[in-house]
C-alpha positions as CSV (number, residue, x, y, z in Angstrom):
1,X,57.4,105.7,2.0
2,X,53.9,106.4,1.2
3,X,53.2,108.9,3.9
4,X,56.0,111.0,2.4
5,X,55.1,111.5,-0.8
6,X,52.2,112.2,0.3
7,X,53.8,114.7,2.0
8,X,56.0,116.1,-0.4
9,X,52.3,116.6,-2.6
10,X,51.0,118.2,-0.2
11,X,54.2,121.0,0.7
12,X,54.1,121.4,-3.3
13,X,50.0,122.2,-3.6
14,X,50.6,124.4,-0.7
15,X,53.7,126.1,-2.2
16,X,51.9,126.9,-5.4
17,X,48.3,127.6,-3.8
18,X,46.6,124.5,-5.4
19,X,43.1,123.3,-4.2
20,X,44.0,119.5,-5.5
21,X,46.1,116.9,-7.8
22,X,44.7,115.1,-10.6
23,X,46.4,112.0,-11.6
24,X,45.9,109.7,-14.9
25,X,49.1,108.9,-15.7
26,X,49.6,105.1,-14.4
27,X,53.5,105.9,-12.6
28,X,52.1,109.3,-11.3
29,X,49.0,107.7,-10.2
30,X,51.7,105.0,-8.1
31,X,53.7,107.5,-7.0
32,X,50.3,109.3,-5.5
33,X,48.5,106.4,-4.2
34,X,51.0,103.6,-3.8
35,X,48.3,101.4,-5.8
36,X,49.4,98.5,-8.0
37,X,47.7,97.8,-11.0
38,X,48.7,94.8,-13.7
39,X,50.4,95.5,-17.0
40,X,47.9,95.9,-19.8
41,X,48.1,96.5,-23.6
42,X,48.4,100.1,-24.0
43,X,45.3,100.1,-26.9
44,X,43.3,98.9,-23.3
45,X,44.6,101.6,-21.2
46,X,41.8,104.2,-21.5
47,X,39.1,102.0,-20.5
48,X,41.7,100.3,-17.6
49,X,43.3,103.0,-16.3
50,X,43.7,104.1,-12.6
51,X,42.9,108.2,-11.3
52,X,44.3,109.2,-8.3
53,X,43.2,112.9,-6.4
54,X,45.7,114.6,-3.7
55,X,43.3,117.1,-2.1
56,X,45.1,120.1,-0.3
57,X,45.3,119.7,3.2
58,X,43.8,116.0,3.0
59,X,45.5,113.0,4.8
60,X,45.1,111.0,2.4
61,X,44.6,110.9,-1.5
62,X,41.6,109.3,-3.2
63,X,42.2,106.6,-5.5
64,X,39.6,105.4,-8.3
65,X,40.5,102.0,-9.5
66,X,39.3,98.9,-11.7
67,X,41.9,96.8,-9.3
68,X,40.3,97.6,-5.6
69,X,42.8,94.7,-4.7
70,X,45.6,97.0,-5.8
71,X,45.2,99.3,-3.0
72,X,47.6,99.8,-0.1
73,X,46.5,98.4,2.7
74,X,46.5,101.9,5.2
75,X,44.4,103.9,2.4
76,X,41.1,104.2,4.4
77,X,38.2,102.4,2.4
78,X,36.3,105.8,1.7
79,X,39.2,106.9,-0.2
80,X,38.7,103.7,-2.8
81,X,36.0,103.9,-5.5
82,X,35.0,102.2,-8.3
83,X,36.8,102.5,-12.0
84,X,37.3,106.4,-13.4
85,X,36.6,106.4,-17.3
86,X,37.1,110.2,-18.3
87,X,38.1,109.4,-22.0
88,X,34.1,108.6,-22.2
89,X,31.8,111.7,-21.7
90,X,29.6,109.4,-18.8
91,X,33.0,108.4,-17.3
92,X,34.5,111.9,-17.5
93,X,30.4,113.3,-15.8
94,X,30.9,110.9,-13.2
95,X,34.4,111.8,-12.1
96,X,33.4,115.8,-12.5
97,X,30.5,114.9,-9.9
98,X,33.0,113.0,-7.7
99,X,35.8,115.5,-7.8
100,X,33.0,118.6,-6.7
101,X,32.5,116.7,-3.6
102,X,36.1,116.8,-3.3
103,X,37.1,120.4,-4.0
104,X,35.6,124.2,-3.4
105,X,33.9,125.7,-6.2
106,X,36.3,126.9,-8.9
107,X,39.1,125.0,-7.8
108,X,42.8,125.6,-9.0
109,X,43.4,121.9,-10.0
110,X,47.2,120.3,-11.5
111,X,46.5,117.6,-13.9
112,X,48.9,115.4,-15.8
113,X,46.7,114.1,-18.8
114,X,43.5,115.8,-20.1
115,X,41.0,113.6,-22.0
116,X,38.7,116.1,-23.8
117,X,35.5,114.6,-22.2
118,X,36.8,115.7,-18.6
119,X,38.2,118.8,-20.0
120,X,35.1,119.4,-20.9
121,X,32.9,118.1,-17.5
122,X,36.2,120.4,-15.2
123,X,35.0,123.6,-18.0
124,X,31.5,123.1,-17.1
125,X,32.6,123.1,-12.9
126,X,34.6,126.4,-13.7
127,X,37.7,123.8,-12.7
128,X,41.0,125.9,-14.0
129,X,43.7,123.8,-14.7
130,X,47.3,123.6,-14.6
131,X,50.1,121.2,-15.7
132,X,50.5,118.7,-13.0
133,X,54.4,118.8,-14.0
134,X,54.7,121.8,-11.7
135,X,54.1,119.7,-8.5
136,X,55.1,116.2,-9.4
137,X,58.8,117.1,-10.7
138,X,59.7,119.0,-7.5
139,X,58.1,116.3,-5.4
140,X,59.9,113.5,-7.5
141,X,63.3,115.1,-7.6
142,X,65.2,113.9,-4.7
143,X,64.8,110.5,-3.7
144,X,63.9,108.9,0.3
145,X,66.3,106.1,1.3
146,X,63.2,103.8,1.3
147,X,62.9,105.0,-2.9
148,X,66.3,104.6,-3.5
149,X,66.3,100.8,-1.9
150,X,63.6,100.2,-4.3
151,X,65.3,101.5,-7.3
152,X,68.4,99.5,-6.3
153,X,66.0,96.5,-6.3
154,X,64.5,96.7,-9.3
155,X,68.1,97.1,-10.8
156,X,69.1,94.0,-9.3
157,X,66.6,92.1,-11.1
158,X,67.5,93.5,-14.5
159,X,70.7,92.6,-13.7
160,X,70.8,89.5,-12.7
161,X,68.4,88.4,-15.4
162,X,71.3,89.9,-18.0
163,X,73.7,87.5,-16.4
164,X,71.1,84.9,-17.8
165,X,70.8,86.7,-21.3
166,X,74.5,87.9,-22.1
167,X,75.6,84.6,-22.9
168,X,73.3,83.7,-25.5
169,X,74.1,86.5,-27.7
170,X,75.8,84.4,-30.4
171,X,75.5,84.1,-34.0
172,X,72.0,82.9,-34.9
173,X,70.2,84.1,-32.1
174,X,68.1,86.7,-32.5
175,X,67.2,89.7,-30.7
176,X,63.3,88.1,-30.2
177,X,65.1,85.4,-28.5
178,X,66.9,87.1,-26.2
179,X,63.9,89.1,-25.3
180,X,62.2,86.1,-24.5
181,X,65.1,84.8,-22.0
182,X,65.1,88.1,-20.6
183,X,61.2,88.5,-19.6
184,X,60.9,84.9,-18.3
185,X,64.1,85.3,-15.6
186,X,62.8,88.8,-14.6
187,X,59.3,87.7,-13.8
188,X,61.1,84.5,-11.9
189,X,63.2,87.3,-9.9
190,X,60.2,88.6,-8.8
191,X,59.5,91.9,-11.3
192,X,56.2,92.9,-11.6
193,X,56.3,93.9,-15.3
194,X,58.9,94.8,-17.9
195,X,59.0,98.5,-18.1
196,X,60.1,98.9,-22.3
197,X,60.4,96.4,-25.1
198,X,64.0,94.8,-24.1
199,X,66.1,96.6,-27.1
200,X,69.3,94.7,-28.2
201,X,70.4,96.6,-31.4
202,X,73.4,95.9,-33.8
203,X,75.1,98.7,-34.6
204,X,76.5,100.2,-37.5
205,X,79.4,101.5,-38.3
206,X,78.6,104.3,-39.4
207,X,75.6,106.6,-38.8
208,X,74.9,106.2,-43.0
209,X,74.7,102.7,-42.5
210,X,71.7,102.7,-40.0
211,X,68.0,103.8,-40.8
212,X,67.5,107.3,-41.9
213,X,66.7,110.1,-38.9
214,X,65.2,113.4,-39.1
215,X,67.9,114.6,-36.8
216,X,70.6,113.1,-38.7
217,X,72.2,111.6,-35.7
218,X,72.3,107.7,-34.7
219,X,68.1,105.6,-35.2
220,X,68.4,104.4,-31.4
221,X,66.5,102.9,-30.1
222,X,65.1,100.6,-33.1
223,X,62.5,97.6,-32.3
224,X,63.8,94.3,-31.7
225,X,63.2,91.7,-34.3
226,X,63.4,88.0,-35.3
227,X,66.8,89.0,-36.9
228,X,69.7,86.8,-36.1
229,X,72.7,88.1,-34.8
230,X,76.1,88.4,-36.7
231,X,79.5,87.2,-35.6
232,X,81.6,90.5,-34.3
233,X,78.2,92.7,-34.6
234,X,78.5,95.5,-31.7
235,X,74.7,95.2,-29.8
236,X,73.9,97.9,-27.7
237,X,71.6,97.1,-24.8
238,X,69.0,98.9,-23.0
239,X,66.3,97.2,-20.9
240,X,64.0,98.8,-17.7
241,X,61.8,96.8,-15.4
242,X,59.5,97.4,-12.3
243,X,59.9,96.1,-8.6
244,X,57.9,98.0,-6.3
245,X,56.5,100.7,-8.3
246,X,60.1,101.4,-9.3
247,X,62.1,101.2,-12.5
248,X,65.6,100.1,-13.2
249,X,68.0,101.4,-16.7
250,X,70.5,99.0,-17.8
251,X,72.7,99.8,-20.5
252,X,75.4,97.8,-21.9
253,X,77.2,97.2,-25.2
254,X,78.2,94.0,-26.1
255,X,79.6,92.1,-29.3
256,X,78.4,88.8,-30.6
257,X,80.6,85.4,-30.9
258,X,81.3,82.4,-28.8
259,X,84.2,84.5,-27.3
260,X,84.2,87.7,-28.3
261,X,87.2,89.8,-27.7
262,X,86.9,94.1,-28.9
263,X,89.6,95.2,-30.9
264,X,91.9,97.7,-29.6
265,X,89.5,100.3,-30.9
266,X,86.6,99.1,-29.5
267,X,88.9,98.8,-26.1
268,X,89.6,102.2,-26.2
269,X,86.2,103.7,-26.9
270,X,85.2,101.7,-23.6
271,X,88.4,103.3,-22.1
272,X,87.4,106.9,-23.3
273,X,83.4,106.0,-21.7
274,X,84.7,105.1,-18.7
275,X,86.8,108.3,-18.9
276,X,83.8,110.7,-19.4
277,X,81.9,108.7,-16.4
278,X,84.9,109.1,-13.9
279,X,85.0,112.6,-14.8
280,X,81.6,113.5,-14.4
281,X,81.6,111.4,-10.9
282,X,84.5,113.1,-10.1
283,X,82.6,116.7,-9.8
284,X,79.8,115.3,-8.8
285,X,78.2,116.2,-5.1
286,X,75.5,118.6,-3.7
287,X,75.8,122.1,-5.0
288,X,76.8,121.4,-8.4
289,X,75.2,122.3,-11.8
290,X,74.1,120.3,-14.4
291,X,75.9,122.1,-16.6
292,X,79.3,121.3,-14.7
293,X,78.8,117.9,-15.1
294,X,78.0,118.0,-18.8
295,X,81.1,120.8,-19.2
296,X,83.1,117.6,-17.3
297,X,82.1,115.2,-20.1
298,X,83.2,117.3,-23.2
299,X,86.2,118.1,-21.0
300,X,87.1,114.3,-20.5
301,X,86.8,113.4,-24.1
302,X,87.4,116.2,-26.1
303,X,91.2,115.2,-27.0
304,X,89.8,112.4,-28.8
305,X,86.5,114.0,-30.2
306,X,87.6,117.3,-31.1
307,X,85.3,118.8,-28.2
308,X,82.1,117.2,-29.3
309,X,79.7,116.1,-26.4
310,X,79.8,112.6,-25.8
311,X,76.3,111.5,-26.0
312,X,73.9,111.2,-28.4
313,X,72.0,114.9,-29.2
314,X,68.5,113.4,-28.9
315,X,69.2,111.9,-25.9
316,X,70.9,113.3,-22.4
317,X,74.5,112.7,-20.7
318,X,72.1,111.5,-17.6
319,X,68.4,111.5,-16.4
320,X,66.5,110.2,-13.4
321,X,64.6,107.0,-12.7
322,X,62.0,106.2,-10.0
323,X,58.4,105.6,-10.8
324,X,59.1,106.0,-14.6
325,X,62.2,105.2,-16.3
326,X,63.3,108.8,-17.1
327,X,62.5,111.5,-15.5
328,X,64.2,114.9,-13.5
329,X,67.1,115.5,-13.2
330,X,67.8,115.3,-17.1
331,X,71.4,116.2,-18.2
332,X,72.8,117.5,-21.9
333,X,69.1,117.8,-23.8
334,X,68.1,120.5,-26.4
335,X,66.7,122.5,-23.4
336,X,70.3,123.8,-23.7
337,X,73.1,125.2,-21.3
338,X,70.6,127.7,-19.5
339,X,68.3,125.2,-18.0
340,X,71.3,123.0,-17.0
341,X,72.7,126.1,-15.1
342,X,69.8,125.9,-12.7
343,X,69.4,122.4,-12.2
344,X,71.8,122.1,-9.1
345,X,72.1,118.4,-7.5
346,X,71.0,117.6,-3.9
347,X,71.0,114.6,-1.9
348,X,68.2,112.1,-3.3
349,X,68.6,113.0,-6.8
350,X,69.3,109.6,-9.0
351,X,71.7,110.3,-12.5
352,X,71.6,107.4,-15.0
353,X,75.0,108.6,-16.5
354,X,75.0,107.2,-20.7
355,X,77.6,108.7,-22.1
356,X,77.9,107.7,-25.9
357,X,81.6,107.0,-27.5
358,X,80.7,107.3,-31.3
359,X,83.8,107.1,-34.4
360,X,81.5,107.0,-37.6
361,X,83.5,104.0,-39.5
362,X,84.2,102.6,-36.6
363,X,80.6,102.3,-34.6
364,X,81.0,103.1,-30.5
365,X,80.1,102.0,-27.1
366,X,77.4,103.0,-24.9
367,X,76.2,101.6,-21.2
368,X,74.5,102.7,-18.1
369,X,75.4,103.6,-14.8
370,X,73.0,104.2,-12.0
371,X,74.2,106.8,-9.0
372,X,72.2,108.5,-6.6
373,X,73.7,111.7,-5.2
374,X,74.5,111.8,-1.5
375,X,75.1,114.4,1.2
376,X,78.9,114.6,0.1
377,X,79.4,112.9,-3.5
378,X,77.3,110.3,-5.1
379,X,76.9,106.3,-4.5
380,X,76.2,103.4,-6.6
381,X,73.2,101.3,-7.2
382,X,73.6,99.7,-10.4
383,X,76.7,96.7,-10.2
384,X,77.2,94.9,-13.5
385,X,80.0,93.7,-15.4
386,X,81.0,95.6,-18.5
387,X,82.3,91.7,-20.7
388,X,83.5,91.8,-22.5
389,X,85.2,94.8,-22.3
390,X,87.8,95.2,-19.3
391,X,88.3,98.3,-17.5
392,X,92.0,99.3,-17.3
């Protein structure tokens, strides 16, 4: 798995006539490397942080690391050296100096993050840069059947720690509670760190009766809080973990009580979600756009919405997931209709399809499914109950 993104680094470098790859971002860094490194407070990450360079035509990258132990075991030792600090002017010297026994003289470099220190040390090298976006999205895009078994993994764990979680959500829990159920079972299933704070958020009903936006649409996500949890509240779920260097996305909605049963309006705002999602899966296969799928949504529930799309604006219909926990393809944003039009699916690509069923008055459902497109149509690899709301 490691040999072919390696691969994939190198066809993209070559495609775009790049001398190298500069990595600081800790799932790009993964992604390029295969290293593991340990969670850490982000306030630490600067001085903890891993770099990672992909040289053109290389065999293998170059990792710097403050976790040596981290390293896969087939990176050859000369391509391992000690901790990169380029937020620090001596850190950021230090990787210049390595990185111009790495590359020619006035090397065309892609790099993800940019500390002003080693901006400064790659000006003085006559380094020109270029947003490291340009090679890792292509590369990312479609998925290897060894990437997708990880992804399926790490969703496993998330799920079966919900099974642990979803029947604590009763009245007088609270969400800090069921955070704290949640993180225990997924580091006992083997996870190797939770991915976002765990988000169980009670919904209002109405958009006026949640915290005020800039956009005006629904405040989600909102942190979880030592708040406990009312009888009939609708929680909406949303929870990502890490297995393998891989993220999951699960997404449910739930409503809290000892046996909570939706009303027939709740039921059918499940119904109309599950409508949007059969729709969309329904079109979806190699060769299609983005913007057919989305087209599919608003198609599926526009009897009942009046033609509005069925997800929340500041979000996306779908997105990917690999090494981070959204990333390309990404489905229904404010780049508009235009980029959607030339996003075209192909075997590998993973869509987390979120679909959001919202009557103001009346609150709405929202969950996550997890598909990863095949040669002829799509298959799944997320599998979790949607209780207590039954599918027709």
């Amino acid at each position: 798995m490691r040999a072919e993104r390696h691969a994939k680094l190198q066809d993209q470098l070559a495609a775009q006539g790049l001398d190298g790859l500069l990595l600081l971002g800790t799932s790009a860094v993964t992604y390029a490397t295969g290293a593991g490194a340990p969670a850490c407070d982000s306030g630490r990450a600067a001085l903890l942080r891993m770099v990672a360079v992909v040289v053109a035509g290389a065999e293998h990258p170059w990792l710097f690391t403050p976790w040596p132990e981290g390293a896969p075991p087939d990176l050859p030792a000369g391509h391992v050296g000690p901790a990169a600090v380029p937020d620090t002017v001596d850190g950021a010297g230090a990787l210049g100096s390595a990185l111009a026994d790495l590359l020619p003289g006035g090397a065309r470099l892609a790099c993800d993050e940019v500390p002003h220190p080693l901006a400064a040390a790659l000006d003085r090298a006559s380094v020109s840069l270029v947003p490291a976006a340009g090679v890792l999205g292509p590369a990312k895009l479609c998925k290897t059947g060894d990437e997708l078994a990880c992804i399926r993994q790490a969703q496993h764990v998330n799920e079966q720690a919900m099974l642990d979680v979803y029947p604590l959500v009763r009245p007088g829990v609270t969400q800090t509670d069921l955070s704290a159920v949640f993180l225990r079972r997924i580091v006992e299933l083997g996870a190797e760190q939770n991915g976002i704070d765990p988000i169980w958020q009670p919904m209002p009903l109405s958009r006026a009766g949640g915290p005020w936006t800039v956009h005006g649409d629904l405040a989600f996500p909102t942190p979880s809080a030592p708040r406990p949890l009312v009888e009939g509240e609708v929680i909406w779920v949303d929870t990502g973990v890490h297995v393998g260097g891989y993220a999951s996305d699960f997404g449910r909605t739930w409503i809290v009580g000892d046996d909570p049963q939706p009303t027939p309006r709740q039921q059918d705002q499940f119904a109309r979600w599950r409508a949007v999602v059969e729709a969309v899966l329904a079109v979806c296969k190699p060769g299609i756009t983005a913007l057919e799928l989305g087209q599919a949504a608003i198609a599926a529930d526009a009897a009942a919405s009046g033609g509005r799309r069925p997800w929340i604006e500041h979000f996306y219909l779908a997105h990917g997931v690999g090494t981070d926990s959204a990333e390309m393809p990404m489905i229904g944003t404010d780049l508009g209709d235009a980029f959607d039009e030339t996003l075209v699916l192909a075997p590998g690509m993973v869509l987390v399809l979120e679909p959001v069923i919202w009557d103001d008055g009346a609150a709405g459902y929202r969950s996550e499914d997890i598909v990863a497109v095949t040669d002829d149509g799509w298959m799944p690899l997320s599998d979790h109950p949607y209780d207590p709301f039954v599918p027709a």
